[in-house]
Backbone bond lengths (Angstrom), bond angles and torsions (degrees), N, CA, C in turn:
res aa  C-N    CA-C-N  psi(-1)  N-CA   C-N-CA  omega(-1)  CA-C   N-CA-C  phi
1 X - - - 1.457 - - 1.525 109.69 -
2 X 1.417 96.95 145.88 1.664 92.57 -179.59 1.310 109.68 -106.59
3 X 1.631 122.53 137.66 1.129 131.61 -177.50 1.711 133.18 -53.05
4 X 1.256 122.49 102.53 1.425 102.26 -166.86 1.363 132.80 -35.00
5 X 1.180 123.97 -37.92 1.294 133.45 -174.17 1.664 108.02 -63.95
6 X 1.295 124.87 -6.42 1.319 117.73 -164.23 1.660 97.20 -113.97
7 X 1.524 76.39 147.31 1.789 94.17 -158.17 1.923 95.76 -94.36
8 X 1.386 120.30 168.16 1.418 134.97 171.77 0.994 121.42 -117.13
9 X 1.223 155.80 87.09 1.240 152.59 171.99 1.727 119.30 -46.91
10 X 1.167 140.54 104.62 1.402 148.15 -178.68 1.437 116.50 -99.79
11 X 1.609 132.45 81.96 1.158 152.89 168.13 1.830 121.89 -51.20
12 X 0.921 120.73 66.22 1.745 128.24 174.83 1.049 142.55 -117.39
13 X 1.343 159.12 120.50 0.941 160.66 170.81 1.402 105.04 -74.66
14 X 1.026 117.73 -3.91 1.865 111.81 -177.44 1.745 90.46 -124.74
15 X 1.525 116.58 116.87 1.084 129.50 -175.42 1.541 108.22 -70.36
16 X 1.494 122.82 -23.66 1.180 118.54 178.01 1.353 121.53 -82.75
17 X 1.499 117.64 -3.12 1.495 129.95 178.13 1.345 100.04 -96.78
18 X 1.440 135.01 -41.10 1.372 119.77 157.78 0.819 130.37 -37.34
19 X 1.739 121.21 -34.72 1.666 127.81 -141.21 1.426 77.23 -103.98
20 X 0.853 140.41 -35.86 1.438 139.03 177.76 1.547 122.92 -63.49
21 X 1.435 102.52 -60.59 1.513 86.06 167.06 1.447 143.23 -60.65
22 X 1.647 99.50 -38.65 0.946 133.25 170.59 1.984 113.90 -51.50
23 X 1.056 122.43 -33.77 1.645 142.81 150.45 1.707 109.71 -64.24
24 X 1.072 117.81 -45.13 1.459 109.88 -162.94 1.947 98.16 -90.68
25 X 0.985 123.54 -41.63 1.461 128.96 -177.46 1.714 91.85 -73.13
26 X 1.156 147.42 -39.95 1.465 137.18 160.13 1.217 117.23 -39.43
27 X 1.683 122.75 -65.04 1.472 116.67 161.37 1.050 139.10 -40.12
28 X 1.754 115.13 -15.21 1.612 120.42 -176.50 1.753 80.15 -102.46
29 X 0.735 160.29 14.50 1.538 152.11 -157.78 1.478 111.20 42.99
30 X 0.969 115.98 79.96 1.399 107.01 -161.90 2.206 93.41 -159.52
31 X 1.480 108.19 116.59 1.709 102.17 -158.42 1.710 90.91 -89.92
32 X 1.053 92.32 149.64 1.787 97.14 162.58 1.807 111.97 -157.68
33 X 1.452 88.62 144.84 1.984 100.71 -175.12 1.745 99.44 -99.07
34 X 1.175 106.30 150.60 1.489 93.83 -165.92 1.880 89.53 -114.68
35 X 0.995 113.41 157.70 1.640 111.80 174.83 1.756 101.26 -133.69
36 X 1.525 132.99 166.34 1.452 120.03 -141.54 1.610 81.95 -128.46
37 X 1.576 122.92 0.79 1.837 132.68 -179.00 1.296 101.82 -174.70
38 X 1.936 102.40 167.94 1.090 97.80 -146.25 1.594 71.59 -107.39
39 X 1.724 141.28 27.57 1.347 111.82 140.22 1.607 130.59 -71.22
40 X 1.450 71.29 -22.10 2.168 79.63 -170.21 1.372 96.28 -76.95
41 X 1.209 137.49 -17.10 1.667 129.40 163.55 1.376 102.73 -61.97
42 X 1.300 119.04 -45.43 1.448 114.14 -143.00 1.934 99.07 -94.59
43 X 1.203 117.68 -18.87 1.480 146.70 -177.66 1.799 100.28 -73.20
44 X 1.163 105.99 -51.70 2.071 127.01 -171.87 1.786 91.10 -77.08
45 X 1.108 121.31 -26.57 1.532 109.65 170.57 1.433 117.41 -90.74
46 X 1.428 121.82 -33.12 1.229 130.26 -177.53 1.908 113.33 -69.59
47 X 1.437 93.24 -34.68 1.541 106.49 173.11 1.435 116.77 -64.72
48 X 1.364 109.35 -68.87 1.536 107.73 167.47 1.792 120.73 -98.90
49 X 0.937 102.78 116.92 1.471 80.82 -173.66 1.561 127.94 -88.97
50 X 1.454 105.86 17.93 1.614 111.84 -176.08 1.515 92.36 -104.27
51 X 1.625 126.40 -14.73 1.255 107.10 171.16 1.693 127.22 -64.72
52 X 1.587 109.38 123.57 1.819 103.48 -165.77 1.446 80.20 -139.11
53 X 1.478 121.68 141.81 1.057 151.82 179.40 1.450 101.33 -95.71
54 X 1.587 128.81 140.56 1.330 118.73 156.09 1.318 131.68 -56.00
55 X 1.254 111.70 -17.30 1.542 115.38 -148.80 1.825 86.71 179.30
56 X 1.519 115.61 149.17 1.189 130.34 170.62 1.953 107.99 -132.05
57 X 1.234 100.34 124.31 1.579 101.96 168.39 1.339 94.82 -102.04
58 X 1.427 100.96 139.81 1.855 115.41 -173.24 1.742 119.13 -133.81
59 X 1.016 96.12 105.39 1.305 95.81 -159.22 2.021 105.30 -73.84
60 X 0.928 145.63 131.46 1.588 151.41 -120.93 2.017 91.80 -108.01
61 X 1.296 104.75 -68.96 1.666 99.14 173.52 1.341 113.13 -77.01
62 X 1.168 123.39 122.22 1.387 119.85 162.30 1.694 102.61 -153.05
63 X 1.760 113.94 166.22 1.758 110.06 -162.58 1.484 71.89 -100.28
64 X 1.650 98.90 151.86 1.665 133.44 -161.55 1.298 92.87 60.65
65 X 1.677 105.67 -157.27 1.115 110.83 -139.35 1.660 102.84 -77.05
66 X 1.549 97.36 147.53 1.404 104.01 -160.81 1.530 100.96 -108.67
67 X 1.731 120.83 131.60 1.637 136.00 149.93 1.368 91.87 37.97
68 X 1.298 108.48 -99.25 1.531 119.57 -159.21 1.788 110.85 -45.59
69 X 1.262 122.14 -41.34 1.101 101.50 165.66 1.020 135.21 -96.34
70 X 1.900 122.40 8.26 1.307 120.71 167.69 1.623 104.57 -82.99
71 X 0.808 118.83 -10.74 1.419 126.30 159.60 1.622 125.87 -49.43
72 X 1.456 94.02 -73.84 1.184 92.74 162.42 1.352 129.88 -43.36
73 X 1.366 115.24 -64.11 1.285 86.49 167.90 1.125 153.73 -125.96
74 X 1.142 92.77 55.56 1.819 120.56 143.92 1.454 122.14 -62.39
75 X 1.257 110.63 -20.94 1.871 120.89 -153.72 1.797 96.65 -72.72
76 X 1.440 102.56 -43.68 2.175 85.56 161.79 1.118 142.52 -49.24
77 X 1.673 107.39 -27.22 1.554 113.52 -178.85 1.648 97.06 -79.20
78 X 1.121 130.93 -22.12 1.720 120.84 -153.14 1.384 138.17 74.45
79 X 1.459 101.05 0.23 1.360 105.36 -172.87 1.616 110.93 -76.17
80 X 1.379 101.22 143.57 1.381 110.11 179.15 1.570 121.61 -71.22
81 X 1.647 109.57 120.68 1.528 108.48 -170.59 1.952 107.05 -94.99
82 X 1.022 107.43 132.68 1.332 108.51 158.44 1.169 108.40 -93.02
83 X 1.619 145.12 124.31 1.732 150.25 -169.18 1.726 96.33 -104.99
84 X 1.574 135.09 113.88 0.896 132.65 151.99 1.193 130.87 -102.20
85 X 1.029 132.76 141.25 1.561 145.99 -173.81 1.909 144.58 -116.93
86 X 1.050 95.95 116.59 1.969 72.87 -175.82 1.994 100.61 -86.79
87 X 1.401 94.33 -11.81 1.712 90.84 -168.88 1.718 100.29 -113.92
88 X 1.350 128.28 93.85 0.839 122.72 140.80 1.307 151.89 -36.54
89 X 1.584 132.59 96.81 1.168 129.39 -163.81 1.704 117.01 -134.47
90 X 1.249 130.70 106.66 1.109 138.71 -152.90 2.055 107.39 -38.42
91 X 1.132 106.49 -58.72 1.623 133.02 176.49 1.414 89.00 -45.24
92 X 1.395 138.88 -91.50 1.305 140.38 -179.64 1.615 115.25 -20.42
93 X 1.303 118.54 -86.79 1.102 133.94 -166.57 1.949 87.78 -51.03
94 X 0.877 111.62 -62.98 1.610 98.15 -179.93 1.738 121.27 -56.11
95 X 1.334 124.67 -34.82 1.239 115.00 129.26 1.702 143.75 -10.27
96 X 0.944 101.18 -53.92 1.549 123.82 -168.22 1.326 96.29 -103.37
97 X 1.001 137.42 -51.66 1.476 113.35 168.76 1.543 127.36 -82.71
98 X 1.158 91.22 2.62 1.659 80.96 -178.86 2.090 84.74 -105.03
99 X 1.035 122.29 -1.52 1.426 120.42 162.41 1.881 122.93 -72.68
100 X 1.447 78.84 2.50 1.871 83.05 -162.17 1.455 121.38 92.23
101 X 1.043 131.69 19.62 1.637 130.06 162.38 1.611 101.25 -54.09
102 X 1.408 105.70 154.46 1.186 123.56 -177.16 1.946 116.50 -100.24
103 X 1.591 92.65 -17.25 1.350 135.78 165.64 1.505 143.40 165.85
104 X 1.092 116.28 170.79 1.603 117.75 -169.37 1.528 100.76 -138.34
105 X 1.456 97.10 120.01 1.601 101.65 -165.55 2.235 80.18 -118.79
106 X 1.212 89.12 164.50 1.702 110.13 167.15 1.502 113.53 -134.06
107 X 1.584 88.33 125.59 1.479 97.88 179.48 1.809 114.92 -79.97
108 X 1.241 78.18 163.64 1.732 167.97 -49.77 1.735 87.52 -39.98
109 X 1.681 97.48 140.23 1.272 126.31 -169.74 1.378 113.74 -110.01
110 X 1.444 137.08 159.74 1.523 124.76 147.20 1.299 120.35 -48.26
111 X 1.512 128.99 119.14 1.411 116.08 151.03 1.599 138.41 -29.87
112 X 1.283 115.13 -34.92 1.437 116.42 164.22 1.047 114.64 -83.88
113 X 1.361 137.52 -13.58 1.555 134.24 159.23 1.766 108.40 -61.37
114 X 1.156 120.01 -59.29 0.764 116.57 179.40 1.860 123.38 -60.32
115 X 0.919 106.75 -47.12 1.839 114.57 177.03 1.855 95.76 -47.17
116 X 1.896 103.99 -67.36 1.478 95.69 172.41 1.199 125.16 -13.36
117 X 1.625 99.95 -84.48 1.503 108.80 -164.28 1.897 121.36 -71.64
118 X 1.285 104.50 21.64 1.168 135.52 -178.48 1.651 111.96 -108.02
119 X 1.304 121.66 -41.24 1.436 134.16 175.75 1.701 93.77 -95.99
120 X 1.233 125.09 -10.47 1.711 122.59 -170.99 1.773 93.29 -89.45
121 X 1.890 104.66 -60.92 1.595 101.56 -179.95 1.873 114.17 -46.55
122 X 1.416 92.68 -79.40 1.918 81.00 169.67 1.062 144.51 -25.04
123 X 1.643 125.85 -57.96 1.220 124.96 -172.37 1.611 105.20 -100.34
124 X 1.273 133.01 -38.40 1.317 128.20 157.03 1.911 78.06 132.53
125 X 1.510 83.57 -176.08 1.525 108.15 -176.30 1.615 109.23 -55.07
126 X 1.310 121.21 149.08 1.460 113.40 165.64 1.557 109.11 -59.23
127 X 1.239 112.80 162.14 1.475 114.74 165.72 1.336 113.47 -142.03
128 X 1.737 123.09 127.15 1.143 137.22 169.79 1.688 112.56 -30.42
């Protein structure tokens, strides 16, 4: 379960994929701020710097700086990236995980895939 207090970060250039996640992670109780690029993510950390997201969904194409390099550098804070995609591309997605993604989903996805690997980035793997 994910802790109420912990926020989601929602990375898109397509406002209706925000509005979406951003709706479906509400129904699990679960809050998220949506940003419209991954400067204004990277801009909202530089501004405040105690703002930390549990988890960031990052959407991979976007105009300026694109997924892969808001990723990067993100990779100091530790926060767990979810990498989403409408364009699947073998090179990329291997990119991104070998960057430390927590996962790489392709849109449009299952909603419970996504919540999963959303309660998987946060809290980490189950353990026996």
């Amino acid at each position: 379960m994910v802790n109420p207090n912990q926020i989601v970060a929602v990375v898109d250039d397509d406002e209706s994929v925000c509005r979406a996640i951003k709706r479906l992670l509400h129904s699990a109780g679960i809050e998220a701020e949506t940003f419209s690029s991954g400067d204004e993510l990277l801009n909202m950390l530089s501004a405040i710097p105690s703002y930390r997201p549990a988890c960031v969904i990052l959407d991979i194409q976007m105009p300026g700086t694109g997924g892969l390099e808001v990723q990067r550098q993100l990779a100091p804070l530790g926060l767990p990236i979810i990498m989403i995609t409408a364009h699947d591309e073998l090179a990329v997605r291997q990119a991104a995980l070998a960057s430390g993604a927590a996962a790489y989903l392709r849109k449009p996805f299952n909603a419970a895939i996504l919540l999963k690997a959303v309660e998987l980035a946060i809290n980490g793997p189950l353990r026996p």
